[in-house]
PQR file with spaces between the fields and no chain letter, atoms N, CA, C, O and H, PARSE charges and radii, in Angstrom:
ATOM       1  N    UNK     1      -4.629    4.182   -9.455 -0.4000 1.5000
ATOM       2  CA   UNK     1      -4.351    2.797   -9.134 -0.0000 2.0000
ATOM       3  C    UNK     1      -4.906    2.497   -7.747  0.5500 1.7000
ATOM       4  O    UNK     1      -4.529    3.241   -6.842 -0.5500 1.4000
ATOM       5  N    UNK     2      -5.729    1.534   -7.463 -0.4000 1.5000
ATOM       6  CA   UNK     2      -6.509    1.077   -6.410 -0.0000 2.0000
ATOM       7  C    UNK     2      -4.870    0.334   -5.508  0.5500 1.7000
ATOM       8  O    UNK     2      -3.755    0.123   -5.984 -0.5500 1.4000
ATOM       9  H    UNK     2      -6.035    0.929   -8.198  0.4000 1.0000
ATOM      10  N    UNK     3      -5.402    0.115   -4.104 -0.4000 1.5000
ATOM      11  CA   UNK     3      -4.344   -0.435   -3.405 -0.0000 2.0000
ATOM      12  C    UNK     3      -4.192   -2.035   -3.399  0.5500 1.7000
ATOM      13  O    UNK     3      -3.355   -2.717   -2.807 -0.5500 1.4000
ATOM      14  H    UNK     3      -6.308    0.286   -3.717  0.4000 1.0000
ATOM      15  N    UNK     4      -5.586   -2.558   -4.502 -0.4000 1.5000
ATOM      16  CA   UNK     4      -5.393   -3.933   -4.592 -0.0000 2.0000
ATOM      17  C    UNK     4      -4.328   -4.085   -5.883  0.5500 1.7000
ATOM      18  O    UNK     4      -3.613   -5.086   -5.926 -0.5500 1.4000
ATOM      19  H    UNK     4      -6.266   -2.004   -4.983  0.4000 1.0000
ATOM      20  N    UNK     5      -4.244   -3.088   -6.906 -0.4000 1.5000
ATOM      21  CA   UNK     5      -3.772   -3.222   -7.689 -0.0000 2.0000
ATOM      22  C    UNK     5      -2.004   -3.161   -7.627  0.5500 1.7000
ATOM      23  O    UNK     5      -1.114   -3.615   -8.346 -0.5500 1.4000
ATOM      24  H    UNK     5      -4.825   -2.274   -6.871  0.4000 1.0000
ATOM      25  N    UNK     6      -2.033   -2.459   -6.536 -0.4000 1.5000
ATOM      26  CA   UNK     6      -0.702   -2.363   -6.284 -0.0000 2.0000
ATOM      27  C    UNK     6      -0.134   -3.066   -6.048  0.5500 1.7000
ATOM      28  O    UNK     6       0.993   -3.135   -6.540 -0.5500 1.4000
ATOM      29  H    UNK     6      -2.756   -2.090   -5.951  0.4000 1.0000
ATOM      30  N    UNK     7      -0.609   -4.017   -5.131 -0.4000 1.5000
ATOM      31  CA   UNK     7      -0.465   -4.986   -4.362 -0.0000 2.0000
ATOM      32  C    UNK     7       0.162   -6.296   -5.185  0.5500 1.7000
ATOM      33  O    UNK     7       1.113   -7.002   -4.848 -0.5500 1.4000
ATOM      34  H    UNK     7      -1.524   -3.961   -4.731  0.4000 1.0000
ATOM      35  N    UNK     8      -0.650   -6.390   -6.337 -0.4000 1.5000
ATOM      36  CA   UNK     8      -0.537   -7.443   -6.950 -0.0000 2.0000
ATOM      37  C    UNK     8       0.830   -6.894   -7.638  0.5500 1.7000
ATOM      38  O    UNK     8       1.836   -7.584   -7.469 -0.5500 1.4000
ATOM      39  H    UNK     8      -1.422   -5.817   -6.612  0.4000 1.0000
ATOM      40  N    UNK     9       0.902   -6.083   -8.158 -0.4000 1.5000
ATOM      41  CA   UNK     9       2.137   -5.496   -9.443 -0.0000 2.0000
ATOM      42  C    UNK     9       3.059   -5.751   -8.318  0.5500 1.7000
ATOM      43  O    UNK     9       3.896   -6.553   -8.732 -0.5500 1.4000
ATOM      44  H    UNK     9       0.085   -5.523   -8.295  0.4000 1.0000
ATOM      45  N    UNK    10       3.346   -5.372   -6.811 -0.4000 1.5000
ATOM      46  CA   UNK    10       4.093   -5.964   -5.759 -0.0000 2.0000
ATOM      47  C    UNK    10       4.593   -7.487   -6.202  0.5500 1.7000
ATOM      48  O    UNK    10       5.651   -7.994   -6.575 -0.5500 1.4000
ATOM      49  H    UNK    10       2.666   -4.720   -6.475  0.4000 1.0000
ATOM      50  N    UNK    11       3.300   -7.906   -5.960 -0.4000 1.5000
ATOM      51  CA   UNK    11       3.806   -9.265   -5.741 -0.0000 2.0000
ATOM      52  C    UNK    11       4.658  -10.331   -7.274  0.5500 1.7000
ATOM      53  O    UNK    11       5.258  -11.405   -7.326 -0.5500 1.4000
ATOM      54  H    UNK    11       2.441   -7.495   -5.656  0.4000 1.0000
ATOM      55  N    UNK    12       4.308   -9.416   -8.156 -0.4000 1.5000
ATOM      56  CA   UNK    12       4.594   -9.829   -9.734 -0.0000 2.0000
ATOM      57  C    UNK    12       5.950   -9.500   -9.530  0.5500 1.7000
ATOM      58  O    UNK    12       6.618  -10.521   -9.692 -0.5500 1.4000
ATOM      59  H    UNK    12       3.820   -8.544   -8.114  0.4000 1.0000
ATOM      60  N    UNK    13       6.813   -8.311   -9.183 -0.4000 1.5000
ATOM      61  CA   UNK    13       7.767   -7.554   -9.191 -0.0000 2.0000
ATOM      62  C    UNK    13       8.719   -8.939   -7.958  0.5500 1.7000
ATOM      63  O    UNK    13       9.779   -9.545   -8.116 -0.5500 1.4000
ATOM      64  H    UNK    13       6.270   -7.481   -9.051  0.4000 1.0000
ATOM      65  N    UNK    14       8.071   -8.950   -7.240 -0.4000 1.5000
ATOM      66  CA   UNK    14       8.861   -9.743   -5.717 -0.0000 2.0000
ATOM      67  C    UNK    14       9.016  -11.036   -6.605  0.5500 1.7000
ATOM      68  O    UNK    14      10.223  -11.171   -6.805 -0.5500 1.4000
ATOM      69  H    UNK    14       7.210   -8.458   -7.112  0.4000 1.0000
ATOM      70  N    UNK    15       8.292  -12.072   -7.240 -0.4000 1.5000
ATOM      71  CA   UNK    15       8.685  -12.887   -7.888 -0.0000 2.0000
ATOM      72  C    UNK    15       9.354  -12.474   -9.666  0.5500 1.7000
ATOM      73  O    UNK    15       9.235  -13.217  -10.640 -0.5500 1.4000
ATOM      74  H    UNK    15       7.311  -11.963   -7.078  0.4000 1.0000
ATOM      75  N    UNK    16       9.613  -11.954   -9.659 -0.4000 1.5000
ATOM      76  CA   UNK    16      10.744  -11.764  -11.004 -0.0000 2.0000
ATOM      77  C    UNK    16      11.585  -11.641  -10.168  0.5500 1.7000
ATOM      78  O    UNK    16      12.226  -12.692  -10.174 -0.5500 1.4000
ATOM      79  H    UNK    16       9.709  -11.351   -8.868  0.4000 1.0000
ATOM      80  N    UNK    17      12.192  -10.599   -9.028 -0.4000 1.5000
ATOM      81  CA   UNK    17      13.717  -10.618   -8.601 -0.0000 2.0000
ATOM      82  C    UNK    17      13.712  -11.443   -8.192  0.5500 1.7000
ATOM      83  O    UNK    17      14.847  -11.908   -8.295 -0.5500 1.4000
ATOM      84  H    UNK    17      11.672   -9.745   -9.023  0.4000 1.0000
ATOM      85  N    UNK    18      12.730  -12.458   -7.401 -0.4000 1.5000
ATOM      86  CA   UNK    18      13.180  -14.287   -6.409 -0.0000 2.0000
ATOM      87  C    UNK    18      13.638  -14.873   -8.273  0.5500 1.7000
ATOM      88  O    UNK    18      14.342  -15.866   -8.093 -0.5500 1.4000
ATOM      89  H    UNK    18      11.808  -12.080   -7.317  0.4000 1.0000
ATOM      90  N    UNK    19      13.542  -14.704   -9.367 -0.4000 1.5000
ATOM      91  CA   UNK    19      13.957  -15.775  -10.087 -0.0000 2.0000
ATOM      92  C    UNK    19      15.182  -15.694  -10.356  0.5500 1.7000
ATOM      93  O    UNK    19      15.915  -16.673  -10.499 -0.5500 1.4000
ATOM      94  H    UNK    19      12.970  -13.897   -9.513  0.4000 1.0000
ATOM      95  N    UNK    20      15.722  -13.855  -10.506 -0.4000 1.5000
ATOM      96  CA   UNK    20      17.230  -13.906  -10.431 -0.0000 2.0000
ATOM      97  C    UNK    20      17.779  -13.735  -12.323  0.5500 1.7000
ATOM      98  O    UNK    20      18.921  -13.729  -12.781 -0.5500 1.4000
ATOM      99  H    UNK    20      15.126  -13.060  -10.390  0.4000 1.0000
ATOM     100  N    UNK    21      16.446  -13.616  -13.043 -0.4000 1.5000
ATOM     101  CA   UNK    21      17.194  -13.752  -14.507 -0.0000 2.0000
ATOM     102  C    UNK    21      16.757  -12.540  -14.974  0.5500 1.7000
ATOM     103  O    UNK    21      16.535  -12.637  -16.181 -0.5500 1.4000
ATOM     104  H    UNK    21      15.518  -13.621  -12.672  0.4000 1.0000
ATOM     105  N    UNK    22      16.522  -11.369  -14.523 -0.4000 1.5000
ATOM     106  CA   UNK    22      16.293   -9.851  -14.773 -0.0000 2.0000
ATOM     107  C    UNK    22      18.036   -9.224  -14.354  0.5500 1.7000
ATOM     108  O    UNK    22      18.744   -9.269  -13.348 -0.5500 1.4000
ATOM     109  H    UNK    22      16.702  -11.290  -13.542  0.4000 1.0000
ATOM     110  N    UNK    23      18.179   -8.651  -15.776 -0.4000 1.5000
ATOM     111  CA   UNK    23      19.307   -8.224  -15.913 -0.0000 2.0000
ATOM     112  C    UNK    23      19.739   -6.879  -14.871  0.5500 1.7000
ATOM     113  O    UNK    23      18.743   -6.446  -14.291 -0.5500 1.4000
ATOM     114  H    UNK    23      17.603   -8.615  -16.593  0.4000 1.0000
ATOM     115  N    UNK    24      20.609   -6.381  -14.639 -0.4000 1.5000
ATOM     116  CA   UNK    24      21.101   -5.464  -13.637 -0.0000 2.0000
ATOM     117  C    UNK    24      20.278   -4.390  -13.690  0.5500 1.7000
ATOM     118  O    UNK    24      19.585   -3.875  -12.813 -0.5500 1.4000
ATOM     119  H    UNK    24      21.417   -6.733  -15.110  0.4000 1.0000
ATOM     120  N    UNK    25      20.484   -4.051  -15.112 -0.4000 1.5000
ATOM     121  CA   UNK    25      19.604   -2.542  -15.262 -0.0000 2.0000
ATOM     122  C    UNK    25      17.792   -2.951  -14.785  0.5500 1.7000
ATOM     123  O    UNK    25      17.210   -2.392  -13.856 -0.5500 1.4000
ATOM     124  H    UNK    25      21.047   -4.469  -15.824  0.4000 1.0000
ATOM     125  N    UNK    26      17.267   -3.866  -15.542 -0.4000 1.5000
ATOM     126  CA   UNK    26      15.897   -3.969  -15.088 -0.0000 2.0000
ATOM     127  C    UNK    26      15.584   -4.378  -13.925  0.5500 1.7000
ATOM     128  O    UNK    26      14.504   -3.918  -13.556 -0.5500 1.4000
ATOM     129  H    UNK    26      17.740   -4.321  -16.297  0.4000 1.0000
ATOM     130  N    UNK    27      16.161   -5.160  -13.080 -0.4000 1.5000
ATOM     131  CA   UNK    27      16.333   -5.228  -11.419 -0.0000 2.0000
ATOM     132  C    UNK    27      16.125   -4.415  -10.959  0.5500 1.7000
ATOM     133  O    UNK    27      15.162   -4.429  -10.193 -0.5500 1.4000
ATOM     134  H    UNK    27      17.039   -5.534  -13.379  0.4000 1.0000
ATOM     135  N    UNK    28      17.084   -2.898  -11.177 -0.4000 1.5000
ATOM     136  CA   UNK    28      17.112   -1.637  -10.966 -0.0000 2.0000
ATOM     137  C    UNK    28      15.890   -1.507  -10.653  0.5500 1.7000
ATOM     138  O    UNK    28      15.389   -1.720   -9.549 -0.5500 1.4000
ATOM     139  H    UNK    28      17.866   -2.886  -11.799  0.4000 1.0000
ATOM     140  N    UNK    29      15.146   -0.997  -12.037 -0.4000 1.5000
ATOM     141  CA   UNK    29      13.908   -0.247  -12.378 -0.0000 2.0000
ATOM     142  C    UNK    29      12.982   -1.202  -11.659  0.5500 1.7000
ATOM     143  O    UNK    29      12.030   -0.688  -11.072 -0.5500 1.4000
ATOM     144  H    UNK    29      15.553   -0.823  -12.934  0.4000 1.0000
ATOM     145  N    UNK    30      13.134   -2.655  -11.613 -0.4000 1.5000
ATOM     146  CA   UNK    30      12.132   -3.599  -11.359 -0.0000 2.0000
ATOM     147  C    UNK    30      11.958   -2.832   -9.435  0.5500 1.7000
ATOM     148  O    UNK    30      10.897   -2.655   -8.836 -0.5500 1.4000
ATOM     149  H    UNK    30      13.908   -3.072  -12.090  0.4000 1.0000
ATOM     150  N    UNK    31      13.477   -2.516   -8.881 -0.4000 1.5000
ATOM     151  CA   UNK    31      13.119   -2.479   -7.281 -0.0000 2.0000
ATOM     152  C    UNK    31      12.513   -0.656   -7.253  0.5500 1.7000
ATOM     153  O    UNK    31      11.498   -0.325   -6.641 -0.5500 1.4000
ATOM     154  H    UNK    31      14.338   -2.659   -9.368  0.4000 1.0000
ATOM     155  N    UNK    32      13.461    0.402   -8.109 -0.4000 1.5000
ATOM     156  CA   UNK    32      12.634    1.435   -8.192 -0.0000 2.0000
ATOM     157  C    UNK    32      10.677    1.680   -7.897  0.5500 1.7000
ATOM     158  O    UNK    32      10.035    2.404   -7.135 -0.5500 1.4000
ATOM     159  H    UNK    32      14.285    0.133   -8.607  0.4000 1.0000
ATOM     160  N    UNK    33      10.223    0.458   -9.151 -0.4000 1.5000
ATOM     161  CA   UNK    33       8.958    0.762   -8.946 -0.0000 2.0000
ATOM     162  C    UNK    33       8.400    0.211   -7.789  0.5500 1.7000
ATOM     163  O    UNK    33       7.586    0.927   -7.206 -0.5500 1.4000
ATOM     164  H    UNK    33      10.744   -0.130   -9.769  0.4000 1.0000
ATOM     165  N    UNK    34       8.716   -1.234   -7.171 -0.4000 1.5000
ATOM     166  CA   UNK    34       8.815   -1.566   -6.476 -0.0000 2.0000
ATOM     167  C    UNK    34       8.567   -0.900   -4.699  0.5500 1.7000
ATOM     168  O    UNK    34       7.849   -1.176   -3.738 -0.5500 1.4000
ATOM     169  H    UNK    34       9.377   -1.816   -7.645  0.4000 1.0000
ATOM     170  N    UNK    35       9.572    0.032   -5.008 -0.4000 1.5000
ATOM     171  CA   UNK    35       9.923    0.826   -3.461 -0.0000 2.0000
ATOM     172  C    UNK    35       8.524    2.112   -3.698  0.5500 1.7000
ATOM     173  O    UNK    35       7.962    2.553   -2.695 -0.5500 1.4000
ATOM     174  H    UNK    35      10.155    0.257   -5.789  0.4000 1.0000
ATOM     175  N    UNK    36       8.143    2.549   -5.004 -0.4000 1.5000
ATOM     176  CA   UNK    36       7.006    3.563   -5.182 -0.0000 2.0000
ATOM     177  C    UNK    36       5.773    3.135   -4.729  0.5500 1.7000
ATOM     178  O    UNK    36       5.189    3.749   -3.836 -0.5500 1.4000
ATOM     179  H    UNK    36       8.600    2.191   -5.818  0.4000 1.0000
ATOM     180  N    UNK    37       5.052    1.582   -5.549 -0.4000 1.5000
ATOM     181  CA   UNK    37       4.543    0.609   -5.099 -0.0000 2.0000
ATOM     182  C    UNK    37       4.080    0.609   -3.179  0.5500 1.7000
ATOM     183  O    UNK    37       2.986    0.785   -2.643 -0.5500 1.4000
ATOM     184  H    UNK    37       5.527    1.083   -6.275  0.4000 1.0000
ATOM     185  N    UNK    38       4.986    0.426   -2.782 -0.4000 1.5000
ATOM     186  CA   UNK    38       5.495    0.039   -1.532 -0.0000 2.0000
ATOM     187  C    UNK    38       4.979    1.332   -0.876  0.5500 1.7000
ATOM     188  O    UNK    38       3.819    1.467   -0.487 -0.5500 1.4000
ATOM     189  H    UNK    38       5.875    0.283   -3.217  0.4000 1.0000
ATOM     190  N    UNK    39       5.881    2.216   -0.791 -0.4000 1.5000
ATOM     191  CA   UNK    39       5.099    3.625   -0.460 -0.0000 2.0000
ATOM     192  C    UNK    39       3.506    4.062   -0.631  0.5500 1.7000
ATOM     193  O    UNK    39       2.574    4.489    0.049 -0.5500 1.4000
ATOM     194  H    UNK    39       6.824    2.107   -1.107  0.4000 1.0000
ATOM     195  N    UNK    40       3.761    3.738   -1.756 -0.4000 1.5000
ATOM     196  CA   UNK    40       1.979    3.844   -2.236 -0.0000 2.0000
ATOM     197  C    UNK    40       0.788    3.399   -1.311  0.5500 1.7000
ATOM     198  O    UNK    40      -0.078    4.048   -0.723 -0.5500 1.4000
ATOM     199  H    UNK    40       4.518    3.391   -2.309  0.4000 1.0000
ATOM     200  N    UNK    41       0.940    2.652   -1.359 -0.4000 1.5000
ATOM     201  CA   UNK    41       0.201    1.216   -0.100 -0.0000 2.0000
ATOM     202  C    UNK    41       0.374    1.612    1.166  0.5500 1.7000
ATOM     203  O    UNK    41      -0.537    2.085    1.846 -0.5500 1.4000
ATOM     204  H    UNK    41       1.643    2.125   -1.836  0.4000 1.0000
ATOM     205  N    UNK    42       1.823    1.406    1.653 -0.4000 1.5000
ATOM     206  CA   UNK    42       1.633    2.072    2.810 -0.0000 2.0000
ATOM     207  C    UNK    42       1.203    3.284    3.014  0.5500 1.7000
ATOM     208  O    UNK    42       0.713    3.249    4.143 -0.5500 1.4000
ATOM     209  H    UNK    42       2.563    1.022    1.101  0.4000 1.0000
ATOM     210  N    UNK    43       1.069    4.581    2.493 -0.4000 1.5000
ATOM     211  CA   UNK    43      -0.061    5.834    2.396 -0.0000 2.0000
ATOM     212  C    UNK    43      -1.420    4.909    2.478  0.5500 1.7000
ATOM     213  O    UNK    43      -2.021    4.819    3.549 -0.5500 1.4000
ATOM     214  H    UNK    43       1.467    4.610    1.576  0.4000 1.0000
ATOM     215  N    UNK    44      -1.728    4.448    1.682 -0.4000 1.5000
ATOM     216  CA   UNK    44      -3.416    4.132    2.073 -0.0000 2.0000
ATOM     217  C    UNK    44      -3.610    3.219    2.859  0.5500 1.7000
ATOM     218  O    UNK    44      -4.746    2.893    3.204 -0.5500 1.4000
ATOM     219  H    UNK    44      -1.240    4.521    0.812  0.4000 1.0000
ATOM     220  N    UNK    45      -2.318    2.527    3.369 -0.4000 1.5000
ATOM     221  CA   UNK    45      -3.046    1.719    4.871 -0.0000 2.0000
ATOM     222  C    UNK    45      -2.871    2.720    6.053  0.5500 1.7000
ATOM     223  O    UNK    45      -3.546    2.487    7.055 -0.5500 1.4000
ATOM     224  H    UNK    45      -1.396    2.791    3.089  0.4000 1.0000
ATOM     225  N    UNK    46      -2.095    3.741    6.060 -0.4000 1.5000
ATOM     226  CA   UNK    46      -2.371    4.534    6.871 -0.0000 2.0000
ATOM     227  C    UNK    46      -3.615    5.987    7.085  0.5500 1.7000
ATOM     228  O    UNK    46      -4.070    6.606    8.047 -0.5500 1.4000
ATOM     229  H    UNK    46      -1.546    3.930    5.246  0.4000 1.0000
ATOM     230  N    UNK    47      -3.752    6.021    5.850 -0.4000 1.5000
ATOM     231  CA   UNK    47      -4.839    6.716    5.887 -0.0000 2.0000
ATOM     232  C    UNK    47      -6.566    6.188    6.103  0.5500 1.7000
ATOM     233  O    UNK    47      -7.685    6.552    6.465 -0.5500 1.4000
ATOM     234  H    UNK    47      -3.383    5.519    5.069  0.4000 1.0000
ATOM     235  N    UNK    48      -5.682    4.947    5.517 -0.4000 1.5000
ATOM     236  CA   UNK    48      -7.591    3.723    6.218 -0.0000 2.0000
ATOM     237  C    UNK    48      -7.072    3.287    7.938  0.5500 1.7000
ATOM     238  O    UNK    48      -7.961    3.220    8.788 -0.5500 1.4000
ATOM     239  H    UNK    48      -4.773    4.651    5.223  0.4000 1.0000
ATOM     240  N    UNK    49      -6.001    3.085    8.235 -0.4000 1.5000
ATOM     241  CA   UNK    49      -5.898    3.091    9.907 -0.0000 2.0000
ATOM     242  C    UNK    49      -6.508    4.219   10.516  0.5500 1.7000
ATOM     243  O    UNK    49      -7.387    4.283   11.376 -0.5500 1.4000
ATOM     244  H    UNK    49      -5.279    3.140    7.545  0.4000 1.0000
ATOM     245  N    UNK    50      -5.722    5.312    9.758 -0.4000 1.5000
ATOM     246  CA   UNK    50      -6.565    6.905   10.700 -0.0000 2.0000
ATOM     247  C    UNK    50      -8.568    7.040   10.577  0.5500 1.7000
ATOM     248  O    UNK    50      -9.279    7.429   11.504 -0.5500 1.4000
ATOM     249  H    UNK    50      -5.008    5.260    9.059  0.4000 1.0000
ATOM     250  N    UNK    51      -9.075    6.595    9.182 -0.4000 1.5000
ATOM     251  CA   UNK    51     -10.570    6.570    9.609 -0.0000 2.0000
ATOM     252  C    UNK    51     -10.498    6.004   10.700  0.5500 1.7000
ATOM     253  O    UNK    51     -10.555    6.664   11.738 -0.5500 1.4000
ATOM     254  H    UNK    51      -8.497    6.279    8.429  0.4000 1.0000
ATOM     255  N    UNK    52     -10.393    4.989   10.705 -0.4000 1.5000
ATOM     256  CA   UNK    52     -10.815    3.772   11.104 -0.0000 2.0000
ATOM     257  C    UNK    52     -10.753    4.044   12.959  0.5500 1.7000
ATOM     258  O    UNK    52     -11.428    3.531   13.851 -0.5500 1.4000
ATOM     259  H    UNK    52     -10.347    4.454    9.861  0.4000 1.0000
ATOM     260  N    UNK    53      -9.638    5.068   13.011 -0.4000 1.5000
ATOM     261  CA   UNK    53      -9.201    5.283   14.353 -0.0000 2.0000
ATOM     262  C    UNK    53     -10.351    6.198   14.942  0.5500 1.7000
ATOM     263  O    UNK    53     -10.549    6.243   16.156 -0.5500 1.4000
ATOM     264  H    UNK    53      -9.090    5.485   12.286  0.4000 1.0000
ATOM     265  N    UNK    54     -11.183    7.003   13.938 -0.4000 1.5000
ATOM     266  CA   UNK    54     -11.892    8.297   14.004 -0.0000 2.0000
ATOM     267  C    UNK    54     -13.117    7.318   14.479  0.5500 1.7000
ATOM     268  O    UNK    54     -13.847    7.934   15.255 -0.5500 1.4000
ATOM     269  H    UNK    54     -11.022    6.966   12.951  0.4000 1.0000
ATOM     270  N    UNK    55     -13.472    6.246   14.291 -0.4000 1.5000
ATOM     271  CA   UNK    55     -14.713    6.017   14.843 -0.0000 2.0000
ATOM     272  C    UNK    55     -14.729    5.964   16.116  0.5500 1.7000
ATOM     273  O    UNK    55     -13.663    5.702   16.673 -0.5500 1.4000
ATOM     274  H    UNK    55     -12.879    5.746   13.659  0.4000 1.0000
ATOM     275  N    UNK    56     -16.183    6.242   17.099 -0.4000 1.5000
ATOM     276  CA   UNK    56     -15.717    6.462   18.432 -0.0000 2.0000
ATOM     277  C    UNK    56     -17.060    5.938   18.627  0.5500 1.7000
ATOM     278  O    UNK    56     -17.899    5.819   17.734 -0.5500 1.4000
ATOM     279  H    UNK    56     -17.049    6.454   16.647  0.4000 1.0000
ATOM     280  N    UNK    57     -17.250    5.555   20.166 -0.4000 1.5000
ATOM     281  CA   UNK    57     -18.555    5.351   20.619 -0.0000 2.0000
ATOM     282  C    UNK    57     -18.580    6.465   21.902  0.5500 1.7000
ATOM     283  O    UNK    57     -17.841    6.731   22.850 -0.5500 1.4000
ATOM     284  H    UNK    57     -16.569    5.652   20.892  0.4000 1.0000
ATOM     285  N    UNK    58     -19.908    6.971   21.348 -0.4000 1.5000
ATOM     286  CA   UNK    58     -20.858    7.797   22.025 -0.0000 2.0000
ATOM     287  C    UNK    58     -22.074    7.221   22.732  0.5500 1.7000
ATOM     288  O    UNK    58     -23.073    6.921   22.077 -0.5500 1.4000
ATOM     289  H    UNK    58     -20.508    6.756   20.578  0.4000 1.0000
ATOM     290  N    UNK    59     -22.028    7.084   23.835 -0.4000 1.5000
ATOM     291  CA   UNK    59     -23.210    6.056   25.092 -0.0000 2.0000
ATOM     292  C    UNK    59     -23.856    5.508   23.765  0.5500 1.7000
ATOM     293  O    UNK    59     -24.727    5.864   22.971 -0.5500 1.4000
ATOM     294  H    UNK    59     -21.217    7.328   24.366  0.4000 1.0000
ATOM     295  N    UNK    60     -23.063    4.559   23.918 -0.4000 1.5000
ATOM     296  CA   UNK    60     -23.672    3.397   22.874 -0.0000 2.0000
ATOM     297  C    UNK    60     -24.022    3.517   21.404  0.5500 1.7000
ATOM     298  O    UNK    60     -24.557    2.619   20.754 -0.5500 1.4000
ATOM     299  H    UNK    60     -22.355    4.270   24.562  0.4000 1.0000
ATOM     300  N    UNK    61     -23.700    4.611   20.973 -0.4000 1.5000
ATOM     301  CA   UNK    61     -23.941    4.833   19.639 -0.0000 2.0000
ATOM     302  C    UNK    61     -22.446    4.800   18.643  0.5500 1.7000
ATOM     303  O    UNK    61     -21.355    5.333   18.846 -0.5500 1.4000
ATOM     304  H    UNK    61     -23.265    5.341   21.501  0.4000 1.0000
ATOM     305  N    UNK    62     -22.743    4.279   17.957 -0.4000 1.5000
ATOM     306  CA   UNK    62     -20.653    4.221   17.092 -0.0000 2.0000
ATOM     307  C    UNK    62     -21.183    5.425   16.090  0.5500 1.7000
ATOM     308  O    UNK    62     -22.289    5.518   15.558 -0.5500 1.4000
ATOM     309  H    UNK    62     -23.629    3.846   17.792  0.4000 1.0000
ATOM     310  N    UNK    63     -20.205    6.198   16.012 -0.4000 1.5000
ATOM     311  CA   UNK    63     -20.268    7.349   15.296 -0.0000 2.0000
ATOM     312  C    UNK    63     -18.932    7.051   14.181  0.5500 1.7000
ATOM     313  O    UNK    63     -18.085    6.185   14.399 -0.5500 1.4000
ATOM     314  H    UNK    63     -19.307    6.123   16.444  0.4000 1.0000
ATOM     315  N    UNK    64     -18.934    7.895   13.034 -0.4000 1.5000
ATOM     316  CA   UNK    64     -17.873    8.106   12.735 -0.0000 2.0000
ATOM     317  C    UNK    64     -17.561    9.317   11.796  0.5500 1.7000
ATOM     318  O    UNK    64     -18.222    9.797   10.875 -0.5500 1.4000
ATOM     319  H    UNK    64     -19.622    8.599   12.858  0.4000 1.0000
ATOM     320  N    UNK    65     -16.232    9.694   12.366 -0.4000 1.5000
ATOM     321  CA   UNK    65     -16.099   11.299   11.991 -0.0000 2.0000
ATOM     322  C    UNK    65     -15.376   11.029   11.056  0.5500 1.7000
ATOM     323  O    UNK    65     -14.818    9.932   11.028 -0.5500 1.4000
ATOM     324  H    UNK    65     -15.695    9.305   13.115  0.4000 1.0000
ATOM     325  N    UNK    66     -15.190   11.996   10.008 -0.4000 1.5000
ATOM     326  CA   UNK    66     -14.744   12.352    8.661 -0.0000 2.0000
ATOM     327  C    UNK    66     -13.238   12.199    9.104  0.5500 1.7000
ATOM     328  O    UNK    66     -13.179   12.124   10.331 -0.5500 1.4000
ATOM     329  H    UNK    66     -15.643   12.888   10.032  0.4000 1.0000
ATOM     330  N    UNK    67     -12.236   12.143    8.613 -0.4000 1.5000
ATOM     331  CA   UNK    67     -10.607   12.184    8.568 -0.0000 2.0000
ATOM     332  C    UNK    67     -10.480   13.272    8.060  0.5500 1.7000
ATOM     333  O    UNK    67     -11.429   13.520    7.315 -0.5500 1.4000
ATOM     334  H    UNK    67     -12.284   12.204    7.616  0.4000 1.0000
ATOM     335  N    UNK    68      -9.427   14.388    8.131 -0.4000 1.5000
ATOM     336  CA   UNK    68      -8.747   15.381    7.515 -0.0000 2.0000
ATOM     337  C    UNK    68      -7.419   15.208    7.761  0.5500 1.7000
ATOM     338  O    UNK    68      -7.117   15.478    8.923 -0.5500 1.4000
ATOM     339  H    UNK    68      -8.657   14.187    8.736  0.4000 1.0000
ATOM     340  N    UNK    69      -6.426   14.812    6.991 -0.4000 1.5000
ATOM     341  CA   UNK    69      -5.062   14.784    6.913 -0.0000 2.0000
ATOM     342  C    UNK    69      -4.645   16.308    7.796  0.5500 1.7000
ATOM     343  O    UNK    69      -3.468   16.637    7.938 -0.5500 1.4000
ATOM     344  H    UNK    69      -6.671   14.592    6.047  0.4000 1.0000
């Protein structure tokens, strides 16, 4: 699952509980996936912050080094 995709199933999930007519049990499961979702995303915005951090300039040249967790 790409992090755009997540994103969206996010935002599908955030408007079913704003409507309030998802029964107790599927609320449940609806915030379960929800909070996985959520996690998910945040892992790959932090792992695209850390490239992103790896680029450096060298007397004028922008380099950029590989990431290793």
């Amino acid at each position: 699952m790409s992090f755009e995709e997540a994103l969206k199933r996010l935002e599908e999930i955030a408007g079913i509980l704003e409507k309030g007519d998802a029964s107790l049990d599927e609320t449940l499961k609806l915030f379960e996936e929800g909070m996985k979702l959520s996690n998910f995303c945040q892992k790959k915005l932090t792992e695209v912050e850390n490239k992103i951090k790896l680029i450096v300039q060298r007397e004028g040249e922008v380099s950029l080094e590989e990431f290793k967790p």
